[in-house]
Biopython code that builds the backbone (N, CA, C, O; Angstrom):
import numpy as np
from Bio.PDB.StructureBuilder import StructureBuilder

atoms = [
    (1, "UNK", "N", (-35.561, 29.239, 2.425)),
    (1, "UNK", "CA", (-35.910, 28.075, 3.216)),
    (1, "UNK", "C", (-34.736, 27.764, 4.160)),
    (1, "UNK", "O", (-33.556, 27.782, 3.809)),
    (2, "UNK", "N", (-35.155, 27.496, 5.312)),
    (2, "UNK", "CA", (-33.845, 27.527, 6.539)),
    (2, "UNK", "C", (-33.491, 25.799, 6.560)),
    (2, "UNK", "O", (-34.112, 24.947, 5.926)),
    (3, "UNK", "N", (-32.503, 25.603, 7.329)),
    (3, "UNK", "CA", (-31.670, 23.756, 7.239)),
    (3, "UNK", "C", (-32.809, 23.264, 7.737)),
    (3, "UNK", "O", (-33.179, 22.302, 7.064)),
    (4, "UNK", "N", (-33.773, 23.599, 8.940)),
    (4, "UNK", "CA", (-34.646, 22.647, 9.425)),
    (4, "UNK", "C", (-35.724, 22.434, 8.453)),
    (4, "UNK", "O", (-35.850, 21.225, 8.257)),
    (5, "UNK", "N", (-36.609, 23.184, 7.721)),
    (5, "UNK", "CA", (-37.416, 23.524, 7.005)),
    (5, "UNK", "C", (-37.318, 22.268, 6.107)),
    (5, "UNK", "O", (-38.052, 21.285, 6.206)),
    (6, "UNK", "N", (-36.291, 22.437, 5.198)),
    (6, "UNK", "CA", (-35.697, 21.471, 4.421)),
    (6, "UNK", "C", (-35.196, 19.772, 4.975)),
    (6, "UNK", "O", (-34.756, 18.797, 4.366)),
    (7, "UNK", "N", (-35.434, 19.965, 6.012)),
    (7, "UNK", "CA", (-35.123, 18.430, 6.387)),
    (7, "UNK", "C", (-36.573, 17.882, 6.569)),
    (7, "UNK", "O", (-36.871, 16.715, 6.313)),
    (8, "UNK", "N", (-37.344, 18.706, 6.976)),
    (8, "UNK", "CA", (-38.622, 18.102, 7.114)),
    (8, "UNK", "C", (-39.175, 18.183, 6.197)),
    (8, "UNK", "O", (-40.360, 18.482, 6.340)),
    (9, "UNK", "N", (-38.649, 17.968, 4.724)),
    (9, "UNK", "CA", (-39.213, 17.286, 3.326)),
    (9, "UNK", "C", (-38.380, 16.075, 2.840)),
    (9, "UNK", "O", (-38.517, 15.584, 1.719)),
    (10, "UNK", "N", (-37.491, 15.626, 3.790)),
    (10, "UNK", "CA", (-37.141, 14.316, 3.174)),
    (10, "UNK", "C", (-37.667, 12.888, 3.511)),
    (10, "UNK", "O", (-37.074, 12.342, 4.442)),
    (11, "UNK", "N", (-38.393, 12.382, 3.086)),
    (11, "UNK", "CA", (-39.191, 11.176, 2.911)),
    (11, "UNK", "C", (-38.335, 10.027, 4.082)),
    (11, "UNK", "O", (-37.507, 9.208, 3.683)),
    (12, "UNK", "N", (-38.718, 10.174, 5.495)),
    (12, "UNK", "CA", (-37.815, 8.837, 6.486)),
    (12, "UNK", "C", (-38.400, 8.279, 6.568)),
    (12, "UNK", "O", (-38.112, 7.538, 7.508)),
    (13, "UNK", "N", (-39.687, 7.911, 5.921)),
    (13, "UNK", "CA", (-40.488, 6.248, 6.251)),
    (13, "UNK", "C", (-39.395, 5.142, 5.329)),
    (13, "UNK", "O", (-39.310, 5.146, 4.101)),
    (14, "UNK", "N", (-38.800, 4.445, 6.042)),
    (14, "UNK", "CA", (-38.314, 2.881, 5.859)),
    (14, "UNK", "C", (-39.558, 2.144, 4.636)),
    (14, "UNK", "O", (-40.715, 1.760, 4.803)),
    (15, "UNK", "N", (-38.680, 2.188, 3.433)),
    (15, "UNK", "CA", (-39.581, 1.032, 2.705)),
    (15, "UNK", "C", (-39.286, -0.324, 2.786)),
    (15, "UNK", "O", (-38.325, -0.763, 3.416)),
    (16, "UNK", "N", (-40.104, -1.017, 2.152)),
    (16, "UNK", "CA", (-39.658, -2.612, 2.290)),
    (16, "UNK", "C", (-38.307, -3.163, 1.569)),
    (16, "UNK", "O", (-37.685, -4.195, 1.820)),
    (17, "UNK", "N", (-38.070, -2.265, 0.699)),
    (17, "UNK", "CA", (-36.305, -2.858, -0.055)),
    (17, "UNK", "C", (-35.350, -1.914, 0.826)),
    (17, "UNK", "O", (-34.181, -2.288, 0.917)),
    (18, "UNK", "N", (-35.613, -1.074, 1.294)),
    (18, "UNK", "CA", (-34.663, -0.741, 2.762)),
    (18, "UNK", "C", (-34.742, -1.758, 3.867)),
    (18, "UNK", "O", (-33.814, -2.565, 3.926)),
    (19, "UNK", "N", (-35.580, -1.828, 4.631)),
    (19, "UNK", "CA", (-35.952, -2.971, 5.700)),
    (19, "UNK", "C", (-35.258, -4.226, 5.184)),
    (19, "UNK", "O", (-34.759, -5.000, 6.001)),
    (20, "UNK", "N", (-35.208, -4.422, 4.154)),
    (20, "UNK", "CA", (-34.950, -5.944, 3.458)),
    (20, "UNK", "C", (-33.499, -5.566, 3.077)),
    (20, "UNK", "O", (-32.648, -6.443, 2.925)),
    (21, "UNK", "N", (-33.279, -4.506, 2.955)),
    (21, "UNK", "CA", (-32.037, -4.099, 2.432)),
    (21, "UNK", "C", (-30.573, -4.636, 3.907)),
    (21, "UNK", "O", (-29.707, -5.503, 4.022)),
    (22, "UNK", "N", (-31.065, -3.546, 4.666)),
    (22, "UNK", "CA", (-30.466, -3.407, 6.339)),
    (22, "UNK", "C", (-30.466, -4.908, 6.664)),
    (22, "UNK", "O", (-29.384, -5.387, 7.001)),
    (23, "UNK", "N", (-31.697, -5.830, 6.598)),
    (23, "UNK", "CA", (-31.724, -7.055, 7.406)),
    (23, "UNK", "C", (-30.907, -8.129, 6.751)),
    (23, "UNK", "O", (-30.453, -9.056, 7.421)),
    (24, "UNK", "N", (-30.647, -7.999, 5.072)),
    (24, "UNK", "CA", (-29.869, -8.811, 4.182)),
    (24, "UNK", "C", (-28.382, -8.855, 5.104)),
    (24, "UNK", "O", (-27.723, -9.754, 5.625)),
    (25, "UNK", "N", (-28.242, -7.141, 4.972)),
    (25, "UNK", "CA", (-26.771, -7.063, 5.530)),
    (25, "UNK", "C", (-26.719, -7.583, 7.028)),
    (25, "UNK", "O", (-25.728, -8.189, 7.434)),
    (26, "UNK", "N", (-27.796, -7.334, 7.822)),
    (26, "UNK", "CA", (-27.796, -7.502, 9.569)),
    (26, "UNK", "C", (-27.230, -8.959, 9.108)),
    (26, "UNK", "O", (-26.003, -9.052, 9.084)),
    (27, "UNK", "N", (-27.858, -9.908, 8.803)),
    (27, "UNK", "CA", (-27.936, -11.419, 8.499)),
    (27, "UNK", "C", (-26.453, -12.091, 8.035)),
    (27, "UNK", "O", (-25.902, -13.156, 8.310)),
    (28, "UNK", "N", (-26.032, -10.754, 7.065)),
    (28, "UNK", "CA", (-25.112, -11.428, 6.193)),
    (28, "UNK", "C", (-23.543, -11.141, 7.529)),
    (28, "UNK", "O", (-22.752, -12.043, 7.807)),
    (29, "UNK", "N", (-23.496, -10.151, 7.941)),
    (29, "UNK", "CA", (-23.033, -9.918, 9.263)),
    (29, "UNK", "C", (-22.433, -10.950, 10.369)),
    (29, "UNK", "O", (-21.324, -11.355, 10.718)),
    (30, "UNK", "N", (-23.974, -11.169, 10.766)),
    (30, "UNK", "CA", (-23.900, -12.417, 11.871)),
    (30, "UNK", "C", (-23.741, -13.950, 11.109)),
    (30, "UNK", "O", (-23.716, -15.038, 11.684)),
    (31, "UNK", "N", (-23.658, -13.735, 9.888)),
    (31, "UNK", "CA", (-23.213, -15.003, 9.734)),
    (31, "UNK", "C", (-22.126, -15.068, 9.149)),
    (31, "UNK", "O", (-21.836, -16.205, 8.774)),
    (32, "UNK", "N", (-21.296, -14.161, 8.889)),
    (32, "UNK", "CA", (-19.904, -13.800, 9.159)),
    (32, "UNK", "C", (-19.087, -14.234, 10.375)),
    (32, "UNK", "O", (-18.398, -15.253, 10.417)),
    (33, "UNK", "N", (-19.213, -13.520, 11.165)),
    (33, "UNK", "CA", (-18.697, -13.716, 12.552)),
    (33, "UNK", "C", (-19.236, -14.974, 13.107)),
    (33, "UNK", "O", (-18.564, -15.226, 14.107)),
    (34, "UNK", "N", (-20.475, -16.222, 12.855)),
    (34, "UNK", "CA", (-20.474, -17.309, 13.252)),
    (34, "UNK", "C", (-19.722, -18.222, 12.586)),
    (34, "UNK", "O", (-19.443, -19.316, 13.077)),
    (35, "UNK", "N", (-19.278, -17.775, 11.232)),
    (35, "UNK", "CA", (-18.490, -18.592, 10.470)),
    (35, "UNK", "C", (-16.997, -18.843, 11.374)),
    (35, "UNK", "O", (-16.565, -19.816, 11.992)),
    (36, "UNK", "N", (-16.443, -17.414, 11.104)),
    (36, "UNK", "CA", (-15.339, -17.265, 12.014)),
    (36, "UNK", "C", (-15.396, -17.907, 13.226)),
    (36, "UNK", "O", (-14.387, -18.578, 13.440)),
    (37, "UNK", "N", (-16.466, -17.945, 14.348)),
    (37, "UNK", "CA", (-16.093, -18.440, 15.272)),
    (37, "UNK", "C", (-15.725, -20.056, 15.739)),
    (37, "UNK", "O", (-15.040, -20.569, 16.624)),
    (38, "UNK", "N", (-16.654, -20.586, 14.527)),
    (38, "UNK", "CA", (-16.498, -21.912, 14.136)),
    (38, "UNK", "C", (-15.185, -22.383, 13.705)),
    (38, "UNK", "O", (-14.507, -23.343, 14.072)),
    (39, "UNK", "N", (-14.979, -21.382, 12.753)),
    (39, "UNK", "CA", (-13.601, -22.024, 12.439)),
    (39, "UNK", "C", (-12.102, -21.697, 13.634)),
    (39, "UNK", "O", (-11.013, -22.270, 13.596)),
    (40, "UNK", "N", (-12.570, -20.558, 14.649)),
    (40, "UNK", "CA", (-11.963, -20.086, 15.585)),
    (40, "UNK", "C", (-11.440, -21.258, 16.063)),
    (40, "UNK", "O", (-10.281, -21.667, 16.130)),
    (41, "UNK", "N", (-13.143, -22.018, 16.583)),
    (41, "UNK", "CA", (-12.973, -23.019, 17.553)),
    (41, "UNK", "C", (-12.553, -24.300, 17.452)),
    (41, "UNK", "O", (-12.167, -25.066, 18.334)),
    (42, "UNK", "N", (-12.724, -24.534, 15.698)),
    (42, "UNK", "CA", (-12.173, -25.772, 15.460)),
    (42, "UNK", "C", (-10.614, -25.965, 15.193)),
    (42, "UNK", "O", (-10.094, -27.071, 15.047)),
    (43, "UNK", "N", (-9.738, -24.400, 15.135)),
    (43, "UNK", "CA", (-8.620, -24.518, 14.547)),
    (43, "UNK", "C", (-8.025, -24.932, 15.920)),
    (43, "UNK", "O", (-7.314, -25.923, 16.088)),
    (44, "UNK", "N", (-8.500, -23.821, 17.129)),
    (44, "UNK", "CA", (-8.365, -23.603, 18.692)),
    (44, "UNK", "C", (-7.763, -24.681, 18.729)),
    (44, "UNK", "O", (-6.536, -24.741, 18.815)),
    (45, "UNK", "N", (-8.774, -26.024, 18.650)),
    (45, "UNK", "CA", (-9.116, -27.220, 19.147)),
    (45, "UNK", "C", (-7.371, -28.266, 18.612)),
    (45, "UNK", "O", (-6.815, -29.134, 19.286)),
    (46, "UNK", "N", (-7.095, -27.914, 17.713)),
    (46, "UNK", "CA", (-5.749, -28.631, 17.079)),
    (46, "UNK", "C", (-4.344, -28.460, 17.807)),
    (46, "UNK", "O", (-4.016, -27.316, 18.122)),
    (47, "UNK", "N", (-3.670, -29.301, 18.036)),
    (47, "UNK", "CA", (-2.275, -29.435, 18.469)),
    (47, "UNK", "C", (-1.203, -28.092, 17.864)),
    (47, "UNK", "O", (-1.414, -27.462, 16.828)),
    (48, "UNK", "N", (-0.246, -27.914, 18.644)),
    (48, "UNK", "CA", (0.592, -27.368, 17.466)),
    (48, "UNK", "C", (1.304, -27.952, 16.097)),
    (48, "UNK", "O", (1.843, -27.393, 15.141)),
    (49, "UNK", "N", (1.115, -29.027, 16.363)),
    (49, "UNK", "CA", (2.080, -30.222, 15.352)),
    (49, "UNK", "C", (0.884, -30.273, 14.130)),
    (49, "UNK", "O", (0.926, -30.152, 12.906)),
    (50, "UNK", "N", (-0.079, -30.491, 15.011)),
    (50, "UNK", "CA", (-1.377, -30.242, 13.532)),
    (50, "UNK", "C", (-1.629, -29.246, 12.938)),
    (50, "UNK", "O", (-2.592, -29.281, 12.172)),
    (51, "UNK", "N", (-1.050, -28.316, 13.043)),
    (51, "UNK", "CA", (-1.711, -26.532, 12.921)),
    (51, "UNK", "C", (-0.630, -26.629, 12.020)),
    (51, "UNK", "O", (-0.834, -26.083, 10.935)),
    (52, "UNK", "N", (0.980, -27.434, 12.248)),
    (52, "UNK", "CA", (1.877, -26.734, 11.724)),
    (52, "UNK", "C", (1.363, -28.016, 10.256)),
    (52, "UNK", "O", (1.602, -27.706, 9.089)),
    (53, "UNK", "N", (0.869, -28.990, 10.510)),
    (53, "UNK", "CA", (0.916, -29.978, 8.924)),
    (53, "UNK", "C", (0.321, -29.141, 7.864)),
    (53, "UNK", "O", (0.573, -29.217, 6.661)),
    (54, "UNK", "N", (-0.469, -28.362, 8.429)),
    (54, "UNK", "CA", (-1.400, -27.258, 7.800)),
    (54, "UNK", "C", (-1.009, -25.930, 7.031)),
    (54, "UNK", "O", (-1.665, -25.137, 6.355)),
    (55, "UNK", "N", (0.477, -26.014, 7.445)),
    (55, "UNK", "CA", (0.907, -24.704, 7.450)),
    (55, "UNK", "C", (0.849, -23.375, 8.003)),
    (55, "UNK", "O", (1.272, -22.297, 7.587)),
    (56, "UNK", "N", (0.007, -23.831, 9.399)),
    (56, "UNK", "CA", (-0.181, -22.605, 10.192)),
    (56, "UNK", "C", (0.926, -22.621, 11.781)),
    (56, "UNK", "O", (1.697, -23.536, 12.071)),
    (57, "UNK", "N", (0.774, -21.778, 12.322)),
    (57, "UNK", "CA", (1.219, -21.722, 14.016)),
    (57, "UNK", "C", (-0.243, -21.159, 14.714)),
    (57, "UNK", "O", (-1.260, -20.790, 14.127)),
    (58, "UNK", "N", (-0.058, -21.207, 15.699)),
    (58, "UNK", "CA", (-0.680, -20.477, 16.535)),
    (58, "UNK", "C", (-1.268, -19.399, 16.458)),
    (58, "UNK", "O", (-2.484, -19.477, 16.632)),
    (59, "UNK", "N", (-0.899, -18.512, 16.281)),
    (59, "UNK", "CA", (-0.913, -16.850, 16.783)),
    (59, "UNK", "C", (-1.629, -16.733, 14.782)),
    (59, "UNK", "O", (-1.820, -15.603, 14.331)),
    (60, "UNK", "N", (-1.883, -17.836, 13.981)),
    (60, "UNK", "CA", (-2.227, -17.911, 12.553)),
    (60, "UNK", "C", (-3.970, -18.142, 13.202)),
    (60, "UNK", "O", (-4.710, -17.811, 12.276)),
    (61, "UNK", "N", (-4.657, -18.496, 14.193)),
    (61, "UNK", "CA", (-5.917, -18.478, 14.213)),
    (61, "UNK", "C", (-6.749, -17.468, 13.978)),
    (61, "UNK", "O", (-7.733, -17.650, 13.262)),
    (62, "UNK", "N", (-6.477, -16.230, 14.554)),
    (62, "UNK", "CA", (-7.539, -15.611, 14.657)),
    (62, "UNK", "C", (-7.243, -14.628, 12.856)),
    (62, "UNK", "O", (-8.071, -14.034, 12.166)),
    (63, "UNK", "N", (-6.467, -14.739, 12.739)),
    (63, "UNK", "CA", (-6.273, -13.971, 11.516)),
    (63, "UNK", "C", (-7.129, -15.056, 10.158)),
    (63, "UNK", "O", (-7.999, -14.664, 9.380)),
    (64, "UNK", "N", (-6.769, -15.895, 10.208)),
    (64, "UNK", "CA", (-7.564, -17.076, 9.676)),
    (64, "UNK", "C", (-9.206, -16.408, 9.552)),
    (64, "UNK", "O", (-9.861, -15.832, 8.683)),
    (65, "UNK", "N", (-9.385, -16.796, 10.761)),
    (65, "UNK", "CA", (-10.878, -16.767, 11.936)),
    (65, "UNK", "C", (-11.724, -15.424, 10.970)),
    (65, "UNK", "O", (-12.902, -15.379, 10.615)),
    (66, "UNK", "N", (-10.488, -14.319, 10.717)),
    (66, "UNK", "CA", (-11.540, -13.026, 10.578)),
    (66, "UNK", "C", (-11.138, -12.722, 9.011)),
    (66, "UNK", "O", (-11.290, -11.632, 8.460)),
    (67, "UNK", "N", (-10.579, -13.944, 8.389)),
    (67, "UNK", "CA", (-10.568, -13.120, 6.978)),
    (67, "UNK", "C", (-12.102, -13.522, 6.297)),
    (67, "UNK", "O", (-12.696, -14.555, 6.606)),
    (68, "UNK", "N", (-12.557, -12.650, 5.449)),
    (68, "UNK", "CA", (-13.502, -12.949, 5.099)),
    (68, "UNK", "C", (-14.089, -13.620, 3.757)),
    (68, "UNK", "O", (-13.584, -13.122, 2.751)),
    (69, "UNK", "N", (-15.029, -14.624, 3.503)),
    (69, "UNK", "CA", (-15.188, -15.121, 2.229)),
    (69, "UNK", "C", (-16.309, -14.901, 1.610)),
    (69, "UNK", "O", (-17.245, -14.480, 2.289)),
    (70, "UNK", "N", (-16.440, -15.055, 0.634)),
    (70, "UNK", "CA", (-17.646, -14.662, 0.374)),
    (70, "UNK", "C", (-17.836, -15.931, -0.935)),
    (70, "UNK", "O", (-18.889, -16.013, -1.567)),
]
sb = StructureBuilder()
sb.init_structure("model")
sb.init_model(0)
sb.init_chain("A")
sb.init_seg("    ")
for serial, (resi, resn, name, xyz) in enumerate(atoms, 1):
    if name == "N":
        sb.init_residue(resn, " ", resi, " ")
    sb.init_atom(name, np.array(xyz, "f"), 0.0, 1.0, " ", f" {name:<3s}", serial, name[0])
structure = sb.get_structure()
Protein backbone atom coordinates (compact mmCIF):
# COMPACT_ATOMS: atom_id res chain seq x y z
CA UNK A 1 0.00 0.00 0.00
CA UNK A 2 1.68 3.38 -1.16
CA UNK A 3 1.65 6.92 1.47
CA UNK A 4 -1.34 8.21 -0.59
CA UNK A 5 -3.40 5.05 -0.54
CA UNK A 6 -3.13 5.03 3.17
CA UNK A 7 -4.08 8.50 3.84
CA UNK A 8 -7.21 8.10 2.12
CA UNK A 9 -8.35 5.70 5.01
CA UNK A 10 -8.11 8.11 7.71
CA UNK A 11 -11.49 9.20 8.93
CA UNK A 12 -11.30 13.65 8.39
CA UNK A 13 -14.93 14.23 9.01
CA UNK A 14 -14.81 16.74 12.16
CA UNK A 15 -17.03 15.22 14.95
CA UNK A 16 -18.99 17.16 17.37
CA UNK A 17 -16.37 16.72 20.50
CA UNK A 18 -13.72 17.95 17.94
CA UNK A 19 -15.80 21.02 16.70
CA UNK A 20 -16.59 21.58 20.43
CA UNK A 21 -13.21 20.64 21.22
CA UNK A 22 -11.28 23.51 18.72
CA UNK A 23 -14.17 26.13 19.64
CA UNK A 24 -13.66 25.51 23.67
CA UNK A 25 -10.04 26.39 22.94
CA UNK A 26 -10.91 29.22 19.98
CA UNK A 27 -13.09 30.84 22.99
CA UNK A 28 -10.81 30.11 25.74
CA UNK A 29 -8.08 32.04 23.54
CA UNK A 30 -9.95 35.17 22.86
CA UNK A 31 -10.81 35.47 26.16
CA UNK A 32 -7.39 35.38 27.18
CA UNK A 33 -6.12 38.15 25.25
CA UNK A 34 -9.44 40.30 26.18
CA UNK A 35 -8.56 39.75 29.68
CA UNK A 36 -5.09 41.04 29.08
CA UNK A 37 -6.15 43.86 27.21
CA UNK A 38 -8.34 45.07 29.90
CA UNK A 39 -6.02 44.86 32.31
CA UNK A 40 -3.44 46.44 29.63
CA UNK A 41 -5.69 49.34 29.59
CA UNK A 42 -6.54 49.80 33.01
CA UNK A 43 -2.90 49.52 34.33
CA UNK A 44 -1.98 52.00 31.00
CA UNK A 45 -4.45 54.33 32.53
CA UNK A 46 -2.40 54.81 36.16
CA UNK A 47 0.24 57.42 37.07
CA UNK A 48 3.70 56.35 37.69
CA UNK A 49 3.39 57.08 41.46
CA UNK A 50 0.31 54.68 41.35
CA UNK A 51 1.89 51.84 39.44
CA UNK A 52 4.79 52.26 41.83
CA UNK A 53 2.14 51.96 45.33
CA UNK A 54 1.49 48.72 43.56
CA UNK A 55 4.76 47.63 43.21
CA UNK A 56 5.06 47.94 39.62
CA UNK A 57 6.93 50.58 36.99
CA UNK A 58 6.08 51.00 33.74
CA UNK A 59 7.76 48.85 31.31
CA UNK A 60 5.84 46.06 34.36
CA UNK A 61 2.49 46.41 32.06
CA UNK A 62 2.59 44.42 29.40
CA UNK A 63 4.34 41.57 31.12
CA UNK A 64 1.53 41.76 33.73
CA UNK A 65 -1.02 42.12 30.63
CA UNK A 66 0.25 38.61 29.09
CA UNK A 67 0.83 36.41 32.05
CA UNK A 68 -1.71 34.02 32.07
CA UNK A 69 -4.43 32.77 34.69
CA UNK A 70 -6.41 30.36 34.72
Amino acid sequence: MTVMERLHLVNVAPTPTTVSKYLNIAFGTLSLWNDARITRNALSKLSARQLEDIGLVPGDIDRIARRKTS
